[in-house]
N, C-alpha and C positions, 0 to 999 in steps of 0.2 A: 632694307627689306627684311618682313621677319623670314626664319626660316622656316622652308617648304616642310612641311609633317604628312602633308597628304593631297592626291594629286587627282583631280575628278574628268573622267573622259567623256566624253561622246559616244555614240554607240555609230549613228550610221554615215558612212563615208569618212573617220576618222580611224576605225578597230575595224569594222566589215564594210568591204568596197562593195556599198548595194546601187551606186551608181552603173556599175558594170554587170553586178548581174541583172539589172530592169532590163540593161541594152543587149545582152544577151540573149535576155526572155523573149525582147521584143522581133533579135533580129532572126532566132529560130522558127517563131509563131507568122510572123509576115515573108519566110520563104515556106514555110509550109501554107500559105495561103496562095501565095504565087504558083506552086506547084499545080494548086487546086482550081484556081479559078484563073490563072491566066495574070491577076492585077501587079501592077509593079511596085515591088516588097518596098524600095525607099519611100515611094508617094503613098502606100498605104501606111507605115510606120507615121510619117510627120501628119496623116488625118486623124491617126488615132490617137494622139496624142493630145492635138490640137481639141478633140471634140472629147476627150476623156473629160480636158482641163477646164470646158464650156461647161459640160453638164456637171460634172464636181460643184462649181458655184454656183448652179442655180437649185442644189441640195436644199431641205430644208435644215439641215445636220452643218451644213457649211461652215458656219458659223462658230460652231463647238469644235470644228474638226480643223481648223483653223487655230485655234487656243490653244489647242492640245498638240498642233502639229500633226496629223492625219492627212497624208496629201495626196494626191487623185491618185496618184500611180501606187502607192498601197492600197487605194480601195478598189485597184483592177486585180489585185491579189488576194487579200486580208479576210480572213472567215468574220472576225470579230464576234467571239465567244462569248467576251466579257459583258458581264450582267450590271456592272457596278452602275452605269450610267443609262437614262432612260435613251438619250442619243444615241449611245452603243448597241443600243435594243431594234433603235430605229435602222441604223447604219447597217448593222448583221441582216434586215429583213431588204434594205434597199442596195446591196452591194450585188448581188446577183444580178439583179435588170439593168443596173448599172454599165456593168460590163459587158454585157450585151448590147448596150443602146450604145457603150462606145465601139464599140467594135465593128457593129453594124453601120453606124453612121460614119465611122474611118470608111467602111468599105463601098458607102456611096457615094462620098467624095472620092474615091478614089476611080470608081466609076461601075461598082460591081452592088448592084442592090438584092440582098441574098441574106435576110435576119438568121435563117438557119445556119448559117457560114460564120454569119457572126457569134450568134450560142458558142458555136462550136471552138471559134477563135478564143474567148473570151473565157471559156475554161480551161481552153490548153494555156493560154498565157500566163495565167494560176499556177499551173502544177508547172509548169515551163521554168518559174522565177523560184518556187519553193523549191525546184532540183536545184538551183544555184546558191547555198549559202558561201558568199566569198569573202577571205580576209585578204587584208594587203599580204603582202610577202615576210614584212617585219612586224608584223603584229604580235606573236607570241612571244620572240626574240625581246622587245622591250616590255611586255608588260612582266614575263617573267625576273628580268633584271630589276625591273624596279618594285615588283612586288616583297624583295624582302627588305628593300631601305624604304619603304613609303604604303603609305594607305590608304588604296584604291578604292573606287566608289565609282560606280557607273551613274552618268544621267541624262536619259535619254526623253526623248521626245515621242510621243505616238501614243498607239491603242495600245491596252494594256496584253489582250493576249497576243497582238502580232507582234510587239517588241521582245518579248519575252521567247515566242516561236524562235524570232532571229537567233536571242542567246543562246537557247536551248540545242539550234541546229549547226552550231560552232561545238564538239567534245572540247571542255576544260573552260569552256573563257567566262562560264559564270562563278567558276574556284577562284578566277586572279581576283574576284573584287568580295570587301568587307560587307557590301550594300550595294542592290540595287534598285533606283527609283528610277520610275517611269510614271511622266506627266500623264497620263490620264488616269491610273490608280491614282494620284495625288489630288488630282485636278485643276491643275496647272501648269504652262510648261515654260523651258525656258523662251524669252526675256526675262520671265517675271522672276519678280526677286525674293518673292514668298518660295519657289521652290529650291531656291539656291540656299537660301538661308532653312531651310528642311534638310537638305545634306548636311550643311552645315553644324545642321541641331544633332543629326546621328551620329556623326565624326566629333561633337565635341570639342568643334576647333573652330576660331575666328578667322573669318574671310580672307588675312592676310599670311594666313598659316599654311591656305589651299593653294592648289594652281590649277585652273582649268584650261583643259585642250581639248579642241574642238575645233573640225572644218569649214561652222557654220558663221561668219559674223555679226547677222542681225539675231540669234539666239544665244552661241554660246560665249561668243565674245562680247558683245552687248549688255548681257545679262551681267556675268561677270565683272564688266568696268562701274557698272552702276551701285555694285554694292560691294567696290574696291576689292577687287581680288585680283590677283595677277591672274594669267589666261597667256595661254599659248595658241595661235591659230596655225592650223597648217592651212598654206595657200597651195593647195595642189595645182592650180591655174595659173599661178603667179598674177591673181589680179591685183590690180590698185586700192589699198587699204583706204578705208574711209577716212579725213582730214579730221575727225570728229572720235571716229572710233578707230584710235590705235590700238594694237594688241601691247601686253607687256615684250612679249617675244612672236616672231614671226617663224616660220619654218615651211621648206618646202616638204617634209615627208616625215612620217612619224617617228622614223630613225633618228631625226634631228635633237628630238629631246632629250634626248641622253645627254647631248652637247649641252645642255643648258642648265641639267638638274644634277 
C-alpha cells in the first residue's frame, strides 16, 4: 500500500455526534409538548419522525435532496440560505410548513390535533438542535495529532449553508482541515466518485495516497472502494459490514485511527 499523505473525514456522526444532538432536540421538544398538552413524549417523538420521513419524500426537492444527502431531520432544522441551487431556493421557501405539518401530524397520531402546537413544536425543535452542536469526546484529541503528520480535508454531505453552520458552531475545527467540500456547493455528494476525485484534485494526490474515514458505508465507504482508496469506517454499532463492501480498516471509535495511521 502507498503511503497515507493525507486523510479525508466525514463531518456528521464521525467528527460531530449530530445523531445525539437530533435525539436530544427531540427528547427536550416532545417533554415540553407533554407538559403542554398532556401527549406521551415516546409516542409522539416515533410520529414525528415517522411523518417527517413520509412527507420529506413526497417533496418535490426530494429528489435533489437525496443526491446531495439533505435528510428529513435536517430539514426539521436547516434555514438553507444558500442561493447557489434553484432546489435550495425551493427547500428554504418549503422547510418552514414542513415542520409544521411534521409536527402537527406527529401530534395527531399521537392523539392531540392542535396545528398551533405544532408551529410551535416545530420551531422550538430548530433552535432546540442548533443549541446542541456535539463532538464526540476524541475529536480534537486525534485531529490535532494528526494534523501535523497528514493533510486533512473535510467531506461532507448536505446543504451547503447548514454543513458549514455545523463547522462553524464547533471553535477551531474548520483550522484542522487544508479544505473544505461540501456536496451541494459541488453538486454532488458522496458515493459518487466525481466528488472524491474533486478532493483528490485539491490535495494533489492520487486515490491511493488518501485514506478516508467515515461512519457512513453506503457513502463514505462505498465511494471510496469504487475509486480505490483505502477508507476507514468506524462501526459505532458494531453492525455487520457488507460481504461486498469491506472497509480497508474497521474501527469501533475515532480514537482507533491512531492505531492504524
Amino acid at each position: 500500500m502507498s503511503k497515507t499523505e493525507a486523510i479525508i473525514f466525514d463531518l456528521d456522526n464521525t467528527l460531530l455526534w449530530d445523531e445525539r444532538s437530533i435525539d436530544e432536540a427531540f427528547e427536550a421538544v416532545c417533554r415540553s409538548a407533554s407538559a403542554e398538552s398532556g401527549v406521551d413524549a415516546m409516542k409522539l417523538e416515533q410520529a414525528v419522525r415517522l411523518a417527517a420521513e413520509e412527507l420529506f419524500a413526497s417533496m418535490e426537492i426530494y429528489e435533489w435532496a437525496r443526491q446531495i444527502e439533505v435528510t428529513y431531520l435536517e430539514a426539521l432544522w436547516g434555514r438553507f440560505e444558500s442561493e447557489l441551487h434553484p432546489s435550495l431556493i425551493k427547500l428554504k421557501r418549503l422547510a418552514p410548513l414542513y415542520r409544521q405539518e411534521a409536527w402537527t401530524c406527529g401530534l395527531r397520531r399521537a392523539g392531540v390535533d392542535d396545528a398551533e402546537l405544532g408551529r410551535k413544536l416545530g420551531d422550538q425543535f430548530a433552535d432546540e438542535r442548533r443549541n446542541r452542536p456535539l463532538v464526540y469526546a476524541d475529536t480534537f484529541d486525534v485531529l490535532n495529532r494528526l494534523r501535523g503528520r497528514y493533510r486533512l480535508l473535510l467531506l461532507t454531505n448536505g446543504a451547503p449553508d447548514l454543513q458549514q453552520e455545523k463547522v462553524d458552531s464547533i471553535p477551531g475545527l474548520a483550522g484542522c482541515f487544508e479544505h473544505i467540500v461540501i456536496s451541494g456547493t459541488f453538486g454532488a455528494g458522496k458515493p459518487d466518485p466525481a466528488i472524491f476525485k474533486h478532493a483528490m484534485g485539491l490535495l494533489k494526490l492520487p486515490a491511493e495516497q488518501c485514506l478516508m474515514v467515515g461512519d457512513n458505508p453506503d457513502t463514505d465507504i462505498k465511494g471510496a472502494l469504487e475509486i480505490g482508496m483505502p477508507c476507514a469506517w468506524i462501526n459505532h454499532k458494531r453492525r455487520p459490514a457488507s460481504s461486498g463492501r469491506r472497509p480497508t480498516y474497521e474501527i469501533g471509535s475515532l480514537s482507533a485511527l491512531l492505531d492504524i495511521v
